[in-house]
C-alpha positions in Angstrom: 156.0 104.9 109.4 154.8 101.4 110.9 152.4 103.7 113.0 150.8 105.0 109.7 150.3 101.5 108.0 148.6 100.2 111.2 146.8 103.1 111.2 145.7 102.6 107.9 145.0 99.3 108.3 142.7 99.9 111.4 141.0 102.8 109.1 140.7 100.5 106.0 139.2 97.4 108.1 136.8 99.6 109.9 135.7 101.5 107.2 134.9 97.7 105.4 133.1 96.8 108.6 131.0 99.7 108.3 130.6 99.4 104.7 129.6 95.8 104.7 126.8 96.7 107.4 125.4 100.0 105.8 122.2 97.8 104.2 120.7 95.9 106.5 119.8 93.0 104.3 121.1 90.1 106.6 118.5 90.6 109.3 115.7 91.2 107.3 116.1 88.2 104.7 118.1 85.8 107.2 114.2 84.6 108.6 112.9 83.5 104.9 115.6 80.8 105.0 115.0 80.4 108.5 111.7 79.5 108.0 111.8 77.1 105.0 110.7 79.6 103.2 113.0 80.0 100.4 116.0 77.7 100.1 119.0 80.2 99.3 119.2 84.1 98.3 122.0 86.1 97.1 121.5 90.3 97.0 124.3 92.6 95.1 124.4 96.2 95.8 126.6 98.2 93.8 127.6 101.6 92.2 128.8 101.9 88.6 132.3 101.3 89.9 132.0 98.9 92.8 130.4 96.1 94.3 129.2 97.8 97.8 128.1 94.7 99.4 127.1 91.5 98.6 125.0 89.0 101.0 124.5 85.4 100.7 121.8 83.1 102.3 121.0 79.3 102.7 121.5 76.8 99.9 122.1 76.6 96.5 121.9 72.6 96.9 120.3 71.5 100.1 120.9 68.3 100.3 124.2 68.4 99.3 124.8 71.4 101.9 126.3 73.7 99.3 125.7 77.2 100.2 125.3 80.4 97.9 127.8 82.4 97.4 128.9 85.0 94.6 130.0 82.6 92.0 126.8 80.4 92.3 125.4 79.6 88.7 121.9 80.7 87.9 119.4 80.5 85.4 118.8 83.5 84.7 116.1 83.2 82.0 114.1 86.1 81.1 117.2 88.2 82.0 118.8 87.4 78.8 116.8 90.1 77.1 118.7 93.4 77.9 121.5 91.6 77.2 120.5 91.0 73.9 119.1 95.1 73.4 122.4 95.4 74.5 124.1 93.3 71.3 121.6 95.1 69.0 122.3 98.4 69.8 126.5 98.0 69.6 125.6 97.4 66.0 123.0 100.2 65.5 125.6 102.5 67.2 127.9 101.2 64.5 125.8 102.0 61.8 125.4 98.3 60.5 121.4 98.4 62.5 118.2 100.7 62.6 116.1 100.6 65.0 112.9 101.7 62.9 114.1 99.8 59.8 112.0 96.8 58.5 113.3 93.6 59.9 112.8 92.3 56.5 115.8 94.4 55.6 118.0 91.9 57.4 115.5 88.8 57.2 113.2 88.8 53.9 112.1 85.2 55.2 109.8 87.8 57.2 107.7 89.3 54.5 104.8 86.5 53.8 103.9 87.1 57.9 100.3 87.9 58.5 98.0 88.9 61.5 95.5 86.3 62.9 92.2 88.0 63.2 88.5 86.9 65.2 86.0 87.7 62.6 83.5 86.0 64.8 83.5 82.9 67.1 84.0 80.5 64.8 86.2 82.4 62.4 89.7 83.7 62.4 91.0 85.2 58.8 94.4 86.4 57.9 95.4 89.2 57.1 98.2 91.2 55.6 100.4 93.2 57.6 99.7 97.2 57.8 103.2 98.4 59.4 106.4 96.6 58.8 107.9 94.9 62.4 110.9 97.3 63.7 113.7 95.8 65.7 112.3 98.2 67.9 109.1 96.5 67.7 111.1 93.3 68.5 112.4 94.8 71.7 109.6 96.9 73.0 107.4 93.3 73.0 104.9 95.5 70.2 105.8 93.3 67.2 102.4 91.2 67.7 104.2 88.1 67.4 103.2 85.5 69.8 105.2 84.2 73.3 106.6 81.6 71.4 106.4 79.5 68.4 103.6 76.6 69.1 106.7 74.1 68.3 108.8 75.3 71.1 105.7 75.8 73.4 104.8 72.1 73.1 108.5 71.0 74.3 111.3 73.1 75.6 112.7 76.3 74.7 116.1 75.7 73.2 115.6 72.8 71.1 116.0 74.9 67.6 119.3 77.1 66.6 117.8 80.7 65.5 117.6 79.9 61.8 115.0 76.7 61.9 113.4 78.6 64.2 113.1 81.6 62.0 111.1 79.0 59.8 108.3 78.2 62.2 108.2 82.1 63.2 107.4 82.6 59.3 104.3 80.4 59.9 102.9 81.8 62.8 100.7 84.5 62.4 100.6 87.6 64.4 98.4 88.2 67.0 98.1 92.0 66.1 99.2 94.2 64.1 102.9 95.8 65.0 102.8 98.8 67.0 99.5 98.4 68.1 100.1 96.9 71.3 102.4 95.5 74.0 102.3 91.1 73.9 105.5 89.6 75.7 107.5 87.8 73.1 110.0 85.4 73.3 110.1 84.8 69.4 110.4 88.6 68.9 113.8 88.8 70.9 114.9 85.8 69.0 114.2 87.2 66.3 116.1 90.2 67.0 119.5 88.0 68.0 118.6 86.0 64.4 119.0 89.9 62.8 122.6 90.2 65.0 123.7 86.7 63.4 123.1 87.6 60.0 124.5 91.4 60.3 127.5 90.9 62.3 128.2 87.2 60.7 129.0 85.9 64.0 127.2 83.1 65.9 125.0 85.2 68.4 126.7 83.2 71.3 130.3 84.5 69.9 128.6 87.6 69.4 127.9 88.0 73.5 131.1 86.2 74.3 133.6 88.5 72.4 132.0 91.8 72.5 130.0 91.6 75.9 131.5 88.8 78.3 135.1 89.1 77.8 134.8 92.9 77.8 133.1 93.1 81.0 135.2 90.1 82.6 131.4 87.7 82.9 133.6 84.7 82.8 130.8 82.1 84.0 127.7 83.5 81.6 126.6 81.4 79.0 124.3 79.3 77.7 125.3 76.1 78.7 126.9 74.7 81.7 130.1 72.6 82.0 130.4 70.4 84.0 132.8 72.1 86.4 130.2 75.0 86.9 127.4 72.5 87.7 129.0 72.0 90.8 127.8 75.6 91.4 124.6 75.5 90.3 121.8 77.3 92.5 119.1 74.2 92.3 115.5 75.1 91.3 113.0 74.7 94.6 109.2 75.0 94.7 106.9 73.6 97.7 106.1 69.8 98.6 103.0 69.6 100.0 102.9 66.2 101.1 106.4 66.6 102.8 106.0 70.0 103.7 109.4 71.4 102.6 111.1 72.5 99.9 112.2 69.8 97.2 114.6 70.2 94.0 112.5 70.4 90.6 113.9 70.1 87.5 113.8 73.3 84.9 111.2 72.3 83.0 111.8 75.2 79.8 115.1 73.6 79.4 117.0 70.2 77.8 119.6 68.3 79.4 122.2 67.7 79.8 123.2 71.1 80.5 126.3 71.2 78.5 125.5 69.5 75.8 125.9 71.5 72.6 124.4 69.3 69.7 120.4 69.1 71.6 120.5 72.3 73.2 120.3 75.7 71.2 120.6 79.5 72.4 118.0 80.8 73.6 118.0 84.9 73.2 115.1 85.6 75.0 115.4 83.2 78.3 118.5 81.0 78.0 121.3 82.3 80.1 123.0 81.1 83.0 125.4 84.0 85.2 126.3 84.5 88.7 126.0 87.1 91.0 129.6 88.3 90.4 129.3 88.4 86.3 126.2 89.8 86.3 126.7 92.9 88.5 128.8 93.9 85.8 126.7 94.4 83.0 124.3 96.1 85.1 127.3 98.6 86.5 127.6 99.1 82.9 124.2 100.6 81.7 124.6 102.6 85.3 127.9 103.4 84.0 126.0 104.7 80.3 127.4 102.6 78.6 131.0 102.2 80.7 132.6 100.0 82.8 135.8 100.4 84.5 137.5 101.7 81.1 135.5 99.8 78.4 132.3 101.5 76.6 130.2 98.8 75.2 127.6 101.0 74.5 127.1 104.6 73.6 125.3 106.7 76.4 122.4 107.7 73.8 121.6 104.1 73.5 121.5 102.9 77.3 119.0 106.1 77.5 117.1 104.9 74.6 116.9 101.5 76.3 115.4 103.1 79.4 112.2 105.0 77.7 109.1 104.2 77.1 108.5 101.8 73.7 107.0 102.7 71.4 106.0 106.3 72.7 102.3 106.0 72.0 101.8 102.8 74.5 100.8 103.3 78.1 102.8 100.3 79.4 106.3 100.7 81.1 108.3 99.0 78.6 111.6 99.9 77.2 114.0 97.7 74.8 114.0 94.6 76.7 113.7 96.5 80.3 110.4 97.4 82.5 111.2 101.0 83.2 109.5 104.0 84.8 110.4 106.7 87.1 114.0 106.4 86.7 114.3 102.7 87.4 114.8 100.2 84.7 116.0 96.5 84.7 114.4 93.0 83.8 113.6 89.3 86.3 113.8 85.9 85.2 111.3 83.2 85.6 112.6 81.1 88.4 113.1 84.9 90.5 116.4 86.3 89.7 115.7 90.1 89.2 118.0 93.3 89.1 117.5 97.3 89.0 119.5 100.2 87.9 118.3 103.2 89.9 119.8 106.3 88.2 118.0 108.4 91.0 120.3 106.8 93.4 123.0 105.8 91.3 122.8 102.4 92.2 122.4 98.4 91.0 120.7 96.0 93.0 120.2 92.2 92.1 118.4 90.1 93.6 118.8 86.0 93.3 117.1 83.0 93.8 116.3 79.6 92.3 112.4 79.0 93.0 108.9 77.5 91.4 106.0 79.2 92.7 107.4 79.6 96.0 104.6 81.9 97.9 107.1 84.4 100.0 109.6 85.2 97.3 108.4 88.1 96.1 107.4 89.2 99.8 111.5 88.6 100.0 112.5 90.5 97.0 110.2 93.6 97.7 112.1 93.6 101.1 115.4 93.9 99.7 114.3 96.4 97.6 112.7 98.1 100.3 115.9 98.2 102.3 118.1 99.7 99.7 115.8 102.4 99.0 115.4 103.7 102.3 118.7 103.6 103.5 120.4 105.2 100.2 117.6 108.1 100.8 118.6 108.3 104.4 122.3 108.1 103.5 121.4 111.4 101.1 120.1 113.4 103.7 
């Protein structure tokens, strides 16, 4: 009986050893950190059931000599967005949402918007709007409305809870007509987390916290930072060229303190902070269709609505708050975090750093990528 336990144990350890070295990602993205190139990197690879290996490189605060690891903090900005398609489609596959209903259904503050047009150089008129903004207008980025109000634009992106900023959104015109085109808009997915506020009655952070986070066991995403987490936070680095190293910048988009919850506001569209560990999960989830270990979040009809092409008529790659396209679908954030579910491979992969224009990230992240495609194709064979 011993015999068979060690044996076991011998199988169980080697099969880890051989598990944890079936990507090759340590050799490849070891030199970027090597070089100064990038100050600290975390990669996740992982089924819809399990995390199959996780990597960690450099720094998440140099001079402090704290390294990455899976519970490192990161902004992960941009990447807030499917998980706010995510909270709007619980409550359309509830019933309480449609996806091709008027937003003024949920928010009549919308119906006096109208669309800037160039009559000539000197002239711009308004004029009314022809087809009523979806929320899948919202999440598809076809809604015309502009990146972001010009208030927020001027000064940071979380200064205004959803409802004020629903008033400067009524008095910014459109730049085209809804449904006419793809423009990348913050203020249409907050708009979209203003229409889960008002439906559901929750604050939209409650909303994520009760019926995504706790769900899915993301016990460090959120839109603030305590204290206590800070002490994990992956520091933002871009390039000194007087020094000629990397130095710490501060996020710019954002206020401070961090955890202060009277100045700073949700931000639906880029406000998030999550680790490596959280975040895997809500991606294993739309790989999952909706599933995760047990618990459906979403129906499987609505991850697979999330994944195609919106609206249909639009050449772009864009799905409800995902870039998708041959079978690949996921979102990245503006200081580099970035993740994919492959449903040709059955596979996650995340890839994160903290980083301001640094020139070889992207040369980084396309290597990762690289690696898990070929060796999950060779594995196939």
């Amino acid at each position: 009986m011993k015999r068979m336990a060690v044996c076991f144990l011998i199988y169980l350890f080697a099969t880890t050893l051989l598990l944890a070295e079936a990507f090759p990602v340590k050799e490849k993205l070891q030199p970027y950190i090597d070089n100064n190139e990038l100050a600290g990197i975390v990669t996740v690879i992982a089924d819809k059931d399990n995390v199959l290996q996780l990597d960690v490189f450099g720094y998440a605060n140099i001079d402090n000599k704290i390294p990455m690891n899976g519970d490192t903090v990161f902004w992960i900005a941009s990447q807030s967005k499917p998980i706010t398609a995510v909270a709007v489609l619980m409550l359309v596959d509830e019933g309480k949402l449609g996806l091709d209903d008027p937003v003024t259904k949920y928010l009549p503050e919308l119906n006096e918007l109208r669309v800037a047009v160039k009559e000539d150089e000197k002239r711009t008129v308004l004029v009314p709007v022809e087809t009523p903004i979806t929320l899948r207008h919202l999440l598809s980025h076809s809604s015309g409305m502009v990146w972001v109000p010009p208030l927020q634009q001027k000064h940071k992106i979380d200064i205004l809870p959803f409802q004020k900023a629903l008033t400067t959104c009524v008095m910014t015109p459109l730049k085209s007509q809804p449904g006419t085109e793809h423009s990348y808009s913050n203020m249409g997915v907050n708009i979209a987390a203003t229409v889960v506020e008002r439906v559901s009655g929750m604050l939209f952070e409650e909303f994520l916290e009760k019926r995504i986070f706790e769900p899915l066991g993301m016990k460090d995403t959120a839109f603030w930072v305590t204290p206590a987490q800070q002490k994990r936070l992956a520091e933002v680095y871009a390039w000194d060229t007087d020094t000629k190293t990397l130095k710490r910048v501060e996020n710019g988009q954002l206020t401070y303190p961090l955890d202060d919850h009277k100045i700073r506001h949700p931000e639906a569209a880029g406000g998030l902070y999550s680790t490596p560990n959280d975040l895997v999960r809500f991606y294993q989830m739309l790989l999952g269709e909706g599933e995760f270990h047990g618990v459906r979040i979403l129906k499987s009809e609505s991850v697979k609505e999330m994944q195609k092409k919106q609206p249909g008529h639009l050449p772009q790659g864009y799905g409800l708050c995902v870039g998708t396209g041959g079978g690949v679908f996921g979102h990245g954030g503006a200081c580099g975090t970035d993740s994919k579910v492959d449903t040709n491979l059955n596979l996650v992969y995340l890839y994160f750093v903290q980083e301001r224009g640094l020139a070889k990230n992207g040369e980084a992240r396309e290597t990762f990528y690289k690696i898990v495609r070929e060796t999950a194709k060779k594995d196939t064979k």
